[in-house]
N, C-alpha and C positions, 0 to 999 in steps of 0.2 A: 751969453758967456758968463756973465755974473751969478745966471740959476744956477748951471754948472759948477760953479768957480764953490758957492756958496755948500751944495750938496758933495763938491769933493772935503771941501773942510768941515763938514757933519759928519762923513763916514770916518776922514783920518783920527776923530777925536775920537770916536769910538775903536776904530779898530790898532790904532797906533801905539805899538810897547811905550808905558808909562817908566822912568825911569827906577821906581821900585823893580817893577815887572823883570826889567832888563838886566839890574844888583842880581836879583834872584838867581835870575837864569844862568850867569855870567859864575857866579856862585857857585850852584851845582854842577857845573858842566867843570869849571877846576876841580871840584874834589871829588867828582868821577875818574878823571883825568887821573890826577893823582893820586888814585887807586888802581889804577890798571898800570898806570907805571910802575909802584910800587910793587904791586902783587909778581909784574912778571919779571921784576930784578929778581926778588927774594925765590922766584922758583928760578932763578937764573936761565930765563926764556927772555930772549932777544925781541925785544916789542915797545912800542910805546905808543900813546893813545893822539888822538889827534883830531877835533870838535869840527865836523863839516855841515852841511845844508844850509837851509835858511839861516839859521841862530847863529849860525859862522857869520854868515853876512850881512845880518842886521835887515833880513826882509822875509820875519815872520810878524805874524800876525796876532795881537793881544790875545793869550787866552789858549792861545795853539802850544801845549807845553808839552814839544816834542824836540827831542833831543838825539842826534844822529853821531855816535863817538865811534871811527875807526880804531884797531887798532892796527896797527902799520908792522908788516912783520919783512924782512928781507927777502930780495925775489929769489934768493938761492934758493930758499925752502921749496919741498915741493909741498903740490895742493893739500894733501894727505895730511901734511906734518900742519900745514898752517891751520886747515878743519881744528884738529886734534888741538892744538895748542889752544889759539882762539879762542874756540869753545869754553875749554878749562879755565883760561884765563876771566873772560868774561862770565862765568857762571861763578868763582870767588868773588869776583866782584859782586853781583847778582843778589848774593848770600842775606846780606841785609833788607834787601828790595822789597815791598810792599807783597809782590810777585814777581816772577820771571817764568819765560818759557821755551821755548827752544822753534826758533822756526826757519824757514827756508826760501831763500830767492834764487842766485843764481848757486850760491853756497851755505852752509849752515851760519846760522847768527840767534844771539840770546836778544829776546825783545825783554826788557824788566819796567816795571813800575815803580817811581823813588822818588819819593817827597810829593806824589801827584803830577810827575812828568812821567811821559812814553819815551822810554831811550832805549836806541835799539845798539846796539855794542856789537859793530862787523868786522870781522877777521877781514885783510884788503895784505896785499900788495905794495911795501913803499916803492915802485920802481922811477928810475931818474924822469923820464917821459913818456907822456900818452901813448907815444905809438910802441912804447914796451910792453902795455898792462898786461897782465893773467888772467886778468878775470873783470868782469865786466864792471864792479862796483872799486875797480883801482880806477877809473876814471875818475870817482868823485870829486878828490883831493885836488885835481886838477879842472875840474870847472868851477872848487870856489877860489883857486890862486885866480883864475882868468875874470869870475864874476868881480870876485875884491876889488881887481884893479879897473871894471870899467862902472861898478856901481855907485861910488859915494857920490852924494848927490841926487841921486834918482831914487832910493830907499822909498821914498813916501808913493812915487809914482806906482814903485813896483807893489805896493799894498792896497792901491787902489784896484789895481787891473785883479791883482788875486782876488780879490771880497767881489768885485762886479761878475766873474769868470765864477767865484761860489754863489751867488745869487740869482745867476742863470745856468747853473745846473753843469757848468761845462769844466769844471777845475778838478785835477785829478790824473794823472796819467795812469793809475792800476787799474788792469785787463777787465775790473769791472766796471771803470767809468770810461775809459778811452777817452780821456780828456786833456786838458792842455799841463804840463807838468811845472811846478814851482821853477825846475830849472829854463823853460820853454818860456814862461813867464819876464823872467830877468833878462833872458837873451831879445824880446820880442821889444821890451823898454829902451833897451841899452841899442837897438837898432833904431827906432823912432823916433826917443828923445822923451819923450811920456805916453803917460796913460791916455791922456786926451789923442793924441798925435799916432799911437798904435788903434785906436778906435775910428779915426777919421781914414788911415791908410787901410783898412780894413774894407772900408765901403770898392775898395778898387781889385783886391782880392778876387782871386777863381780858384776853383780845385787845382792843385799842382804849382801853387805859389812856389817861389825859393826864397830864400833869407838865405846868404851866405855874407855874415860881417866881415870873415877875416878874407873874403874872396880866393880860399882857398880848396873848394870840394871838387874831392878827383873820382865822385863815384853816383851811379845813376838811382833816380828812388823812382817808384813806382806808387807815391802815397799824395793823400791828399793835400798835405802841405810839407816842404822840405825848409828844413831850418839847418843847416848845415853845422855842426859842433865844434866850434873855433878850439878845440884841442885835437879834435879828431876829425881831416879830412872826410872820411868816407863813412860819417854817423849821420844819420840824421836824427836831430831831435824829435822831431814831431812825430815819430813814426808811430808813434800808441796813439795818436788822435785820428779818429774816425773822420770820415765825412759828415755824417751828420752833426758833432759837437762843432766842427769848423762851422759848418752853415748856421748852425743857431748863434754860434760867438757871433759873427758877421751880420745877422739880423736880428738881432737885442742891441748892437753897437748904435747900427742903421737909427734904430725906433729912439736908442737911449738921446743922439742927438738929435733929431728932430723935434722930440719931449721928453727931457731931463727929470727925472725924479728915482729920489733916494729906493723906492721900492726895488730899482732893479739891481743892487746890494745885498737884497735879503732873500735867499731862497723858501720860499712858501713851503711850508709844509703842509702836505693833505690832511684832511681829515680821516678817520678809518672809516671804509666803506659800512653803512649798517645793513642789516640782512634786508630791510624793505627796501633799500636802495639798490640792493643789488638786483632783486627781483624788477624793479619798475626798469631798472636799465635793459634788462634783457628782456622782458616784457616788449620793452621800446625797438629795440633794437631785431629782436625775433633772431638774433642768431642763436648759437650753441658755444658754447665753455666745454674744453675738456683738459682738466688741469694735471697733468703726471706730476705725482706726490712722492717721494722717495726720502729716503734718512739720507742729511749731509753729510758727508766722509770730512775727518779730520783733516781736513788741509786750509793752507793759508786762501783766502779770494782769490792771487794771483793763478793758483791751479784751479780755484773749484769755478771759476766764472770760465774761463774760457772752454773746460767740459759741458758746463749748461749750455752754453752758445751752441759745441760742437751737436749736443745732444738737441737741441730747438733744429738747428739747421735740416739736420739727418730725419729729427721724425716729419719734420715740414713737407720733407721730400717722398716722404712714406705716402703719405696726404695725399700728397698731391698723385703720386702715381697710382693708389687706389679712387682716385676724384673726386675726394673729401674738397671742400676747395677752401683754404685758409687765407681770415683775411686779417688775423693781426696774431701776434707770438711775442713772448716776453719771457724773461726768467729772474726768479725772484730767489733768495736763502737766507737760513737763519744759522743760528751754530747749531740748531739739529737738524732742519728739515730744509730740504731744495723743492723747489715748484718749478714745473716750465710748462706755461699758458699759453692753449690756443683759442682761437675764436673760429670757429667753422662757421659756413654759409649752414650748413645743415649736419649733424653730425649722425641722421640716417637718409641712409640712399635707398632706393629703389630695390627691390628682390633683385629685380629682371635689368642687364646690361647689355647694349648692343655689343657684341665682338663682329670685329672688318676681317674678312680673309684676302686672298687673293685677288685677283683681275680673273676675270672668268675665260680667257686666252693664255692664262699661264697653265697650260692644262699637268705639268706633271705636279704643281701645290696647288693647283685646281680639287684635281682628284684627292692629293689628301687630305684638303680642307673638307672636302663633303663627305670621304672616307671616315673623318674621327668624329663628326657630328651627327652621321648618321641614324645613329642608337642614343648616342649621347641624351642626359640629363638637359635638354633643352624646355626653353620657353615657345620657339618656335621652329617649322624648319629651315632647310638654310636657302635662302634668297638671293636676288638680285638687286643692289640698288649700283645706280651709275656705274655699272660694267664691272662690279664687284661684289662676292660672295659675300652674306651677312648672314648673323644668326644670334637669334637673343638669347643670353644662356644667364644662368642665378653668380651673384655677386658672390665673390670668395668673401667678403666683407662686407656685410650695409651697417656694421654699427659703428661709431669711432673710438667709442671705450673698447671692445670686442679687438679690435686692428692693433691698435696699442699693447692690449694683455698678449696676443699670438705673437706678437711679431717685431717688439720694439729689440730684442735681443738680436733680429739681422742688422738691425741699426749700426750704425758708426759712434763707438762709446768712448768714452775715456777710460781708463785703468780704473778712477777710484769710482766714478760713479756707475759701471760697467757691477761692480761688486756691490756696489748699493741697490743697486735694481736685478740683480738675482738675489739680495735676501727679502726686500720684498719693496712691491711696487703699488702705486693706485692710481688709475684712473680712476680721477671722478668728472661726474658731468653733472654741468649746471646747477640744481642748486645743492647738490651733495657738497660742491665747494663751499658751502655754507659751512663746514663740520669745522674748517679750519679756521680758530677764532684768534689766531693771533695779529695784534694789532698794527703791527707793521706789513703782514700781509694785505689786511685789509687798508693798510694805505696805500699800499702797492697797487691795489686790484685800482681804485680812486683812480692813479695815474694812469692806469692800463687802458682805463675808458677814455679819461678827457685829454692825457694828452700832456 
């Protein structure tokens, strides 16, 4: 307990707001503030700003200068009017900003850059209570009145669990990491008591835990862990964490107390894969690579990751029903280009495919199984194996580049990435993925191998 005790007070001096740090932040975030209230007196628009997330709560992390300002409009407005305002409002503010940009969650919001902070400036909802909201991000305001009152005290615990949760890969709740969310975070403390104590109750965890603090959930989940959200009976928090980010939290917790050491704090970053490494892997390996290359569509991760998923899934399933047989899939993006990687057992098949027909007693799909191959474009004729009609006939597909280019358009797409693969597409195979030299890819491909 003292290695422990010793390596949580190495991480907290490292990761723990200095009180310069804190001045700063506490700084910019009034005179944001005080900008957006002023801006939207003088247009005489009804609004005023309001500092939520971490930085509200005092359980962010040294160095993370991200800054989340509502602006709180009354629920009489409807949606329409508050977009519209909002926007205006936060984009005068904006004005000054290093940059700003316009982007989209469940509603429009300005993300800007100011003095080297990320503040994102949300048009929300003030309504009296949770179970009133309009819109999904009026919650906020209400889990940090709920976090305020049960975290003072526990601040350091909560910065532990987040840096161990980014050092093993699992912190994050956006569609691209499916991970545990800063808010899931404070809630997981504020049940246990600390950081140590949510890592030892972990070892007891299975798929389908519940956390209900206020023991108040009146609604069923179907996910791999339920955290039930002490403003809102029938939310659960956890619902963006995958199974798989649970099981690795749950076994780096297991390893971290058995053998305590500061590395599991710091998340490793790969090396980029070099082109003779890539080669000796699949040399090794003898499978096939066939990477679909397309231009990213303009949209925030939240859209474009969950289309690459939908898009790995759907052509996985292409694969697999032409007998391609895949044994590993990933998807990777940049702000110009999206990749979604497969690994096939072999990405060419055989000319020649057995086709099964009937029972050779079913005589009226008897006759027309022998009727349509009769003439047919066959490899052989049609047979008997185990009381059923057989006939070797030529592969509509043996290549896996070839299947891809014909056919990825019957797939199941998304809107934007549906229009990015009709203006153009590429299959490459093996070592054609070599063309693609950017370095984050190639740390991608790193993880794709080892894991």
């Amino acid at each position: 307990m003292i290695a422990i005790n010793k390596i949580c007070a190495s991480i907290l001096s490292r990761i723990k707001p200095g009180e310069a740090e804190k001045v700063r932040l506490a700084s910019l975030a009034e005179s944001i503030i005080a900008r957006v209230n002023s801006t939207a007196q003088q247009e005489g628009i009804s609004a005023s700003a309001q500092l939520v997330g971490s930085a509200a709560r005092g359980t962010w992390i040294s160095g993370e200068h991200d800054l989340d300002i509502f602006i709180m409009f009354p629920p009489s407005l409807e949606r329409e009017e508050l977009e519209e305002k909002g926007l205006y409002v936060a984009r005068k503010v904006s004005q000054d900003a290093q940059s700003f940009e316009e982007r989209y969650a469940e509603h429009p919001y300005i993300h800007a850059v100011v003095d080297g902070f990320e503040v994102d400036l949300v048009p929300a909802f003030n309504v009296e209570r949770a179970s009133e909201i309009k819109s999904a991000v009026d919650r906020t305001p209400f889990h940090n009145i709920y976090v305020a009152s049960m975290i003072k005290g526990l601040e350091d615990e909560v910065l532990l669990l987040k840096q161990f949760m980014k050092g093993t890969g699992v912190y994050g709740s956006e569609l691209k990491t499916h991970g545990f969310s800063g808010y899931l975070v404070e809630l997981l403390v504020i049940q246990y008591g600390s950081f140590m104590k949510v890592l030892e109750a972990s070892r007891d965890w299975k798929p389908g835990i519940t956390i209900d603090i206020e023991e108040h959930g009146t609604a069923s989940h179907n996910d791999p862990m339920v955290v039930v959200d002490p403003t809102d009976p029938q939310r659960n928090v956890a619902a963006a964490l995958s199974l798989d980010n649970l099981c690795i939290f749950m076994d780096k917790a297991c390893e971290f107390l058995e053998n305590p050491d500061e590395a599991y704090f710091t998340r490793k970053v790969p090396e980029p894969l070099s082109d003779d490494e890539f080669r000796k892997i699949l040399a090794a390996r003898r499978t096939s690579l066939i990477a679909i290359e397309l231009e990213a569509p303009d949209v925030v991760e939240d859209v474009l990751f969950p289309q690459l998923h939908k898009l790995e899934y759907s052509v996985n399933e292409m694969f697999e029903r032409y007998e391609f047989c895949v044994y590993n899939s990933s998807v990777w993006a940049s702000d110009k280009k999206a990749i979604v990687l497969f690994e096939l057992e072999t990405a060419r098949l055989p000319l020649v495919r057995k086709h099964g027909g009937p029972f050779v007693w079913s005589k009226e799909h008897a006759l027309a199984f022998k009727s349509k191959y009769k003439d047919s474009n066959t490899f052989s004729n049609v047979f008997i194996r185990n009381g059923k009609y057989m006939v070797e006939i030529p592969r509509k597909y043996h290549e896996a580049p070839k299947l891809v280019d014909s056919e990825i358009l019957n797939c199941s797409l998304g809107k934007h990435l549906a229009l990015s693969i009709k203006k153009e597409l590429h299959a490459l195979e093996d070592e054609k993925i070599l063309d693609v030299k950017d370095e984050e890819f190639r740390k991608f491909l790193r993880r794709f191998f080892e894991k």
